[in-house]
MDAnalysis code that builds the backbone (N, CA, C; Angstrom):
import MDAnalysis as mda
import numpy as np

u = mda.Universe.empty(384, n_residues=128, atom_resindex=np.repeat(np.arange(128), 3), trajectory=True)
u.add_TopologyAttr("name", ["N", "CA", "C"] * 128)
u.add_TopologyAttr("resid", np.arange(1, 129))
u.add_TopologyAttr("resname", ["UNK", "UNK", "UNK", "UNK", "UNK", "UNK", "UNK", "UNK", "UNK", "UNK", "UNK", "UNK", "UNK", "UNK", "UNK", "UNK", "UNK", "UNK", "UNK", "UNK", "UNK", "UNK", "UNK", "UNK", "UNK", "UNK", "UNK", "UNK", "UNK", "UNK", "UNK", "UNK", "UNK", "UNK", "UNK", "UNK", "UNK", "UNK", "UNK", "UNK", "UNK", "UNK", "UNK", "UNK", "UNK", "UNK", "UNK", "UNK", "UNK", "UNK", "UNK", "UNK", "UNK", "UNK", "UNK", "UNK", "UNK", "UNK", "UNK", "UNK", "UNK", "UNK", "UNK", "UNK", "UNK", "UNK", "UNK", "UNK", "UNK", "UNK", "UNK", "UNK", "UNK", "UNK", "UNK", "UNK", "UNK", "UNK", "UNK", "UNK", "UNK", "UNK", "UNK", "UNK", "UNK", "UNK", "UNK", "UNK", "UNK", "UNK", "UNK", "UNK", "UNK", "UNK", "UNK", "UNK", "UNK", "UNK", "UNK", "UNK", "UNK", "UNK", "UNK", "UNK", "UNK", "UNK", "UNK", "UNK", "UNK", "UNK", "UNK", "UNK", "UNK", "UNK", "UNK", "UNK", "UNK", "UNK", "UNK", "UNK", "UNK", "UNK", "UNK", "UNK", "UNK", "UNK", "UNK", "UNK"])
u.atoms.positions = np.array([
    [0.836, -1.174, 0.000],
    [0.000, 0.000, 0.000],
    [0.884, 1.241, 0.000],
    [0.618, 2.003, -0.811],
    [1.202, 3.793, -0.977],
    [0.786, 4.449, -0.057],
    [1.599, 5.155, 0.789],
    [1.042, 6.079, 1.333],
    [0.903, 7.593, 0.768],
    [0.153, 8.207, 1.256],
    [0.090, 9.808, 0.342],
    [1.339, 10.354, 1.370],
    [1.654, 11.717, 0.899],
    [2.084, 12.284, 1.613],
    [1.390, 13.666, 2.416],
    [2.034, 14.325, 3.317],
    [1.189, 14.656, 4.950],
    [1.368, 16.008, 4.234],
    [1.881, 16.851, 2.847],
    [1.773, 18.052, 3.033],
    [1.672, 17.718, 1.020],
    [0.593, 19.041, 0.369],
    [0.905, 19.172, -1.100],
    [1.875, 20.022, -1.310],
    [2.321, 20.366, -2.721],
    [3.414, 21.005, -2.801],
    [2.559, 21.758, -4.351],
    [2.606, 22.812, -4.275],
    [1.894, 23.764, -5.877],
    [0.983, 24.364, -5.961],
    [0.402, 24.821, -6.924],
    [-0.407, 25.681, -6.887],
    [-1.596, 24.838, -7.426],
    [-2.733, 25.410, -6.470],
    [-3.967, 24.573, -7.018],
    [-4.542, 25.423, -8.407],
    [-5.511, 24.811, -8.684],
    [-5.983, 25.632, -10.339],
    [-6.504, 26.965, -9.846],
    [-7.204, 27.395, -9.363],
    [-7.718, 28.828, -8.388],
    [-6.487, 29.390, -8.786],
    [-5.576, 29.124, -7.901],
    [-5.038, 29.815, -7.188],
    [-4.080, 30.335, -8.517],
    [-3.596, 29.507, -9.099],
    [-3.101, 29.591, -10.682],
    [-3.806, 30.721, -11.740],
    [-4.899, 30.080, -11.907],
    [-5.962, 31.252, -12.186],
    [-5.712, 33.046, -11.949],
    [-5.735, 32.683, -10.272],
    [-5.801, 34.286, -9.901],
    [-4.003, 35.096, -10.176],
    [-3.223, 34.133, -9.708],
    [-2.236, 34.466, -10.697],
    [-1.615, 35.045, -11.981],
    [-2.320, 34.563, -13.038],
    [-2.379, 34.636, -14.094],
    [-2.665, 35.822, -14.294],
    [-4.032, 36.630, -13.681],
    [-5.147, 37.316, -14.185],
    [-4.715, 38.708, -13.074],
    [-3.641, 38.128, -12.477],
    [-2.859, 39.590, -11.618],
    [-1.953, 39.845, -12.675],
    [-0.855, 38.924, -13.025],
    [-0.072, 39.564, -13.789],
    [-0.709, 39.786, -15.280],
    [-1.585, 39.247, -15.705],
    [-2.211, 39.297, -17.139],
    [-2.821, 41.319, -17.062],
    [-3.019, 41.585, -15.814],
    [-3.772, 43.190, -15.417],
    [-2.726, 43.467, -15.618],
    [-1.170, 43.476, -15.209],
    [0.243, 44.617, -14.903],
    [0.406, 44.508, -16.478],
    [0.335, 43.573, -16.843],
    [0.755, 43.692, -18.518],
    [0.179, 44.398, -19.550],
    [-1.522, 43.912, -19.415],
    [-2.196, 45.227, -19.601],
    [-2.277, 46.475, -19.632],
    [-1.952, 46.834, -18.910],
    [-1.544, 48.270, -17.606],
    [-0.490, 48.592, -18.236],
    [0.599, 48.053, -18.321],
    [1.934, 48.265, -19.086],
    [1.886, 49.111, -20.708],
    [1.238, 47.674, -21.152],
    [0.838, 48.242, -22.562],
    [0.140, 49.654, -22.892],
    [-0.657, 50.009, -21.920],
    [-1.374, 50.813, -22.002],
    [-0.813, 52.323, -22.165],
    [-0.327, 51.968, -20.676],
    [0.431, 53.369, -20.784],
    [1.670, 53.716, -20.545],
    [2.526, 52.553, -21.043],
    [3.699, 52.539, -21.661],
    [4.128, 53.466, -22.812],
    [3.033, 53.644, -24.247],
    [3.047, 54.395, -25.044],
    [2.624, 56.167, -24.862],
    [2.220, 55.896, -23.728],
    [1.796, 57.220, -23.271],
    [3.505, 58.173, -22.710],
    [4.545, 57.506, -21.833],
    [5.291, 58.024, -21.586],
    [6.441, 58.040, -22.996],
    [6.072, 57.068, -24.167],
    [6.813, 57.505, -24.938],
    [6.730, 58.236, -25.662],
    [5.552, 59.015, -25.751],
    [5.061, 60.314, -26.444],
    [5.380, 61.869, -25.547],
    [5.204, 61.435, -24.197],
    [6.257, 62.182, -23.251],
    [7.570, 62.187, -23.569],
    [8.155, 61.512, -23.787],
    [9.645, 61.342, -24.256],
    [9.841, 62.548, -25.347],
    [9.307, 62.660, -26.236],
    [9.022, 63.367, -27.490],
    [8.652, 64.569, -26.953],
    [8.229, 64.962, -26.207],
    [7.712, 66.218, -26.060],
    [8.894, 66.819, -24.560],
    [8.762, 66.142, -24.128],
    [10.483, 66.628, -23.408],
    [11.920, 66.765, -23.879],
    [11.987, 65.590, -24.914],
    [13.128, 66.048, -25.721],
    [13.113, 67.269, -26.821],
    [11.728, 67.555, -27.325],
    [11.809, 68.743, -28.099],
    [12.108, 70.168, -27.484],
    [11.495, 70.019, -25.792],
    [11.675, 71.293, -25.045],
    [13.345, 71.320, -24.874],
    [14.560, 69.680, -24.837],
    [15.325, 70.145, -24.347],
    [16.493, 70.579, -25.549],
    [15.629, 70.084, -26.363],
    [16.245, 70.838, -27.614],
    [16.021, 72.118, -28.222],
    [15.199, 73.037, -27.916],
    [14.972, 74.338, -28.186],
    [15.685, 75.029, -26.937],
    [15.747, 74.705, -25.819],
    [16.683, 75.044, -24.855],
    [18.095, 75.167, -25.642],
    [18.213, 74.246, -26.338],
    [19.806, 74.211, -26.781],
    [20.441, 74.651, -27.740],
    [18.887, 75.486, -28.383],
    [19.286, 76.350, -29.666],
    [19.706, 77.819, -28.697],
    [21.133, 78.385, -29.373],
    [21.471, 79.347, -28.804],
    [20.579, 80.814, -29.250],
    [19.597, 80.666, -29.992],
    [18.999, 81.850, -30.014],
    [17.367, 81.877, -29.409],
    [17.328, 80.535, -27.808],
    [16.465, 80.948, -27.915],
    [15.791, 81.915, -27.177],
    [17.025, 82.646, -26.078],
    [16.447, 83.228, -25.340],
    [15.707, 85.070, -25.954],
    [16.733, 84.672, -27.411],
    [16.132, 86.048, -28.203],
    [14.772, 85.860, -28.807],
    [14.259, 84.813, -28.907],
    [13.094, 84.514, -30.080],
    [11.640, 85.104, -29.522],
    [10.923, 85.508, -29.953],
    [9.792, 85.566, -29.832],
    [8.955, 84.567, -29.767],
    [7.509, 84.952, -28.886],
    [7.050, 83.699, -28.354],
    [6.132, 83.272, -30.025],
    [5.965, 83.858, -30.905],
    [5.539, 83.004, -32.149],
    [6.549, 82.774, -32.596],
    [7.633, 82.800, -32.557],
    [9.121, 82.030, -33.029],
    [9.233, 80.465, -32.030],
    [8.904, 80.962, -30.739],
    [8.814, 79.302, -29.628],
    [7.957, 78.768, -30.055],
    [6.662, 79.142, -30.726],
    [5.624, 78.302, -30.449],
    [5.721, 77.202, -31.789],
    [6.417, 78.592, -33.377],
    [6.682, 77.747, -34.280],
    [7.838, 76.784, -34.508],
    [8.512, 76.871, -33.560],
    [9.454, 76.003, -33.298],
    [8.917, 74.627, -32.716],
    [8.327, 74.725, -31.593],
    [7.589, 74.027, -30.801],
    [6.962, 72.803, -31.921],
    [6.025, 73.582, -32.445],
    [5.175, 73.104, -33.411],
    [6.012, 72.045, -34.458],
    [6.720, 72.836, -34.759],
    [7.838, 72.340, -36.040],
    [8.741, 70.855, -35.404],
    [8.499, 70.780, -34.223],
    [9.338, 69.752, -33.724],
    [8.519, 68.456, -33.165],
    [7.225, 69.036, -32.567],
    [6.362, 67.999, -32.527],
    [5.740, 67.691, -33.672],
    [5.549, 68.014, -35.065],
    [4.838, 67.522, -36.285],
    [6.281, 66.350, -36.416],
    [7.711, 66.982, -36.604],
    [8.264, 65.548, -36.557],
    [8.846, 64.400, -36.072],
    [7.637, 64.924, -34.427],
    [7.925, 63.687, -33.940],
    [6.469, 62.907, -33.684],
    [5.982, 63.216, -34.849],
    [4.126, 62.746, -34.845],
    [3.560, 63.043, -32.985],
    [4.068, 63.896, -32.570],
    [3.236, 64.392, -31.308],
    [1.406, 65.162, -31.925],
    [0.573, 65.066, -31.646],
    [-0.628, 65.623, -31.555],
    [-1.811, 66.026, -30.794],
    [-1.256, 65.810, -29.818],
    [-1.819, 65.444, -28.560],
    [-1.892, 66.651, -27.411],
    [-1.000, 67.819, -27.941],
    [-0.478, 68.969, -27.510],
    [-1.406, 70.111, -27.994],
    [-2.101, 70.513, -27.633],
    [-3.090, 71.530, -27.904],
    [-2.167, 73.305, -27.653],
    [-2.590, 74.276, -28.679],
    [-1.634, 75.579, -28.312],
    [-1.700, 76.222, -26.504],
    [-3.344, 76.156, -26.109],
    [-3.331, 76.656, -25.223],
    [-2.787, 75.555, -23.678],
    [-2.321, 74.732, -24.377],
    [-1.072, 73.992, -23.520],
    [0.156, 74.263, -23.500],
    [0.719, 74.998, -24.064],
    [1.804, 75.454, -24.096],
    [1.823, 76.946, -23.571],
    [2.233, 77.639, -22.299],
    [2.234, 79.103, -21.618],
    [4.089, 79.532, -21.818],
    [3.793, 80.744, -22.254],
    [5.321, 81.239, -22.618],
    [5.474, 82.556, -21.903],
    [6.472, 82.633, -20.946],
    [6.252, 84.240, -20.212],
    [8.248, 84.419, -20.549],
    [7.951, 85.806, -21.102],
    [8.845, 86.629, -21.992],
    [9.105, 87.850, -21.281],
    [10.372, 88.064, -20.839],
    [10.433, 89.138, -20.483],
    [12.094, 90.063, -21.417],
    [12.776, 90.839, -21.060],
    [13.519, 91.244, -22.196],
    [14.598, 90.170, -21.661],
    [15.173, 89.702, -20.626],
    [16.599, 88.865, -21.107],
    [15.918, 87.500, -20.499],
    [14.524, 87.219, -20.074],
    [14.374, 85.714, -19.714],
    [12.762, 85.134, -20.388],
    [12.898, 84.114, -20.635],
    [11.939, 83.295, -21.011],
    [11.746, 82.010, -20.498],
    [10.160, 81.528, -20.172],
    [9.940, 80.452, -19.609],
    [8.912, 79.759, -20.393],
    [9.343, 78.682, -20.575],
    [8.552, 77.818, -21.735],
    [7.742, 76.335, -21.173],
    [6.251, 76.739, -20.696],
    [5.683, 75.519, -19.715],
    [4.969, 74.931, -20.889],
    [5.063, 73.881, -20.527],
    [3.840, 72.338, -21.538],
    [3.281, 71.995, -20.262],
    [2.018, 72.040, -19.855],
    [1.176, 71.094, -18.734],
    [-0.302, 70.969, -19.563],
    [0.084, 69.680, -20.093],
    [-1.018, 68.779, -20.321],
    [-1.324, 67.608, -19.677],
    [-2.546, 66.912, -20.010],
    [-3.105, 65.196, -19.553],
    [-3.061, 64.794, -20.305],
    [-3.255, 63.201, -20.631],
    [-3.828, 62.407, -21.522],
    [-4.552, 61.537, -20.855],
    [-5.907, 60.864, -21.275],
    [-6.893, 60.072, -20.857],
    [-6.889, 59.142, -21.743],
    [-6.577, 57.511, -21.357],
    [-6.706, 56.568, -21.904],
    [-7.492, 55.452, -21.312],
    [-8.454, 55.085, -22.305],
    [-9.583, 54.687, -22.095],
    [-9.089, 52.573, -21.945],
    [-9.849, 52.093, -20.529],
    [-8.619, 50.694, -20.370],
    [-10.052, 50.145, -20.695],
    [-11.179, 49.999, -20.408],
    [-11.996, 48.716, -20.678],
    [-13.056, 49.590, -19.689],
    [-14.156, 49.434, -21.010],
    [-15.784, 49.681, -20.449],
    [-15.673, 51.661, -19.720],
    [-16.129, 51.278, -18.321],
    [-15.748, 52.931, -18.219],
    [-14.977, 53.200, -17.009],
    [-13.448, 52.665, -17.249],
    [-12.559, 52.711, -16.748],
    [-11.447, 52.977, -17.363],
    [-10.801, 54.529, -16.778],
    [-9.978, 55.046, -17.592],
    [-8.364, 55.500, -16.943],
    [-7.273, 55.593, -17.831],
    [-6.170, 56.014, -16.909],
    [-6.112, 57.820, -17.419],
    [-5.419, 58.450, -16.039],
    [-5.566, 59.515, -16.529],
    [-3.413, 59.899, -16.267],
    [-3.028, 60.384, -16.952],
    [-1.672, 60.665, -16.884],
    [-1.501, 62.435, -16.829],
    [-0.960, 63.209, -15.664],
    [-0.726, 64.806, -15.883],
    [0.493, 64.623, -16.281],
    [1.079, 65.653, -16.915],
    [2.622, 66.203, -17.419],
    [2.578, 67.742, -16.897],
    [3.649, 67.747, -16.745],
    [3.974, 69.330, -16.502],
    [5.477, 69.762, -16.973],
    [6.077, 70.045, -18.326],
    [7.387, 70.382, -18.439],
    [7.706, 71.779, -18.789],
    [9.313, 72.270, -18.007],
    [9.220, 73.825, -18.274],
    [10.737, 73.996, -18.876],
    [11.002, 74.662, -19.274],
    [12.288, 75.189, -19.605],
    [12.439, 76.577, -19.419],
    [13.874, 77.100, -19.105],
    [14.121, 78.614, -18.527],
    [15.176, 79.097, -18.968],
    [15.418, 79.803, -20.025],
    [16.732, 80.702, -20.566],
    [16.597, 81.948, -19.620],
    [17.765, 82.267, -19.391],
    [18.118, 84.016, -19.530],
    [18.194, 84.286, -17.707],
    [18.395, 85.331, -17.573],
    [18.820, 85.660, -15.853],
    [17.441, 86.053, -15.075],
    [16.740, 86.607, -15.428],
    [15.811, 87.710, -14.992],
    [15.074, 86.744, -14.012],
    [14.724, 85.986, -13.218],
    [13.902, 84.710, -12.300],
    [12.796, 85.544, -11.887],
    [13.020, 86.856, -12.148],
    [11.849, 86.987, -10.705],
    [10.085, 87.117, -11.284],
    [9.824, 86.507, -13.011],
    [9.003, 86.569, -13.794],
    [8.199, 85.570, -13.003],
])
């Protein structure tokens, strides 16, 4: 005669199950708004590249904005609306804010919501 043994060892099917369907959500979740910070990526690297043009603390704010513009069309950004972008100009300093959201819609009516807030600052004058 076999005896059983006094303890199991694994995962029962449940429990496997709920497993699955935790990490099957992070992956989800991942996917989701994974693409969201890489469109952030794009829109922070364009601010830190107009930072690095040496004329920009001379430009005018329709010179930032068409710059702006000109850099997110090639980085397929669209998502950036004008009155998201605030530009305060004074004669030797400029401050260049992006604070937008994006809302991405995960299943039925449950949604993620992501804020951004990026700024850049040429020139001496701080006390704008």
């Amino acid at each position: 005669m076999q005896t059983l043994p006094k303890h199991q060892r694994g995962l029962t099917f449940i429990s496997l199950c709920v497993l699955l369907f935790i990490f099957g959500f992070f992956v989800f979740l991942i996917l989701k708004i994974g693409p969201i910070y890489l469109d952030h990526n794009k829109v922070a690297s364009a601010l830190s590249a107009l930072k690095g043009d040496p004329e920009f603390p001379e430009m005018s704010e329709s010179e930032i904005r068409s710059s702006l513009s000109k850099r997110f069309n090639i980085g397929y950004v669209d998502f950036i609306e004008p009155e998201d972008i605030k530009i305060s100009k004074s004669s030797n300093y400029v401050k260049v804010e992006i604070e937008y959201e994006v809302v991405e819609s995960m299943a039925y009516n449950l949604s993620v919501l992501v804020e951004f807030h990026d700024m850049i600052e040429a020139g001496g004058d701080s006390d704008v």
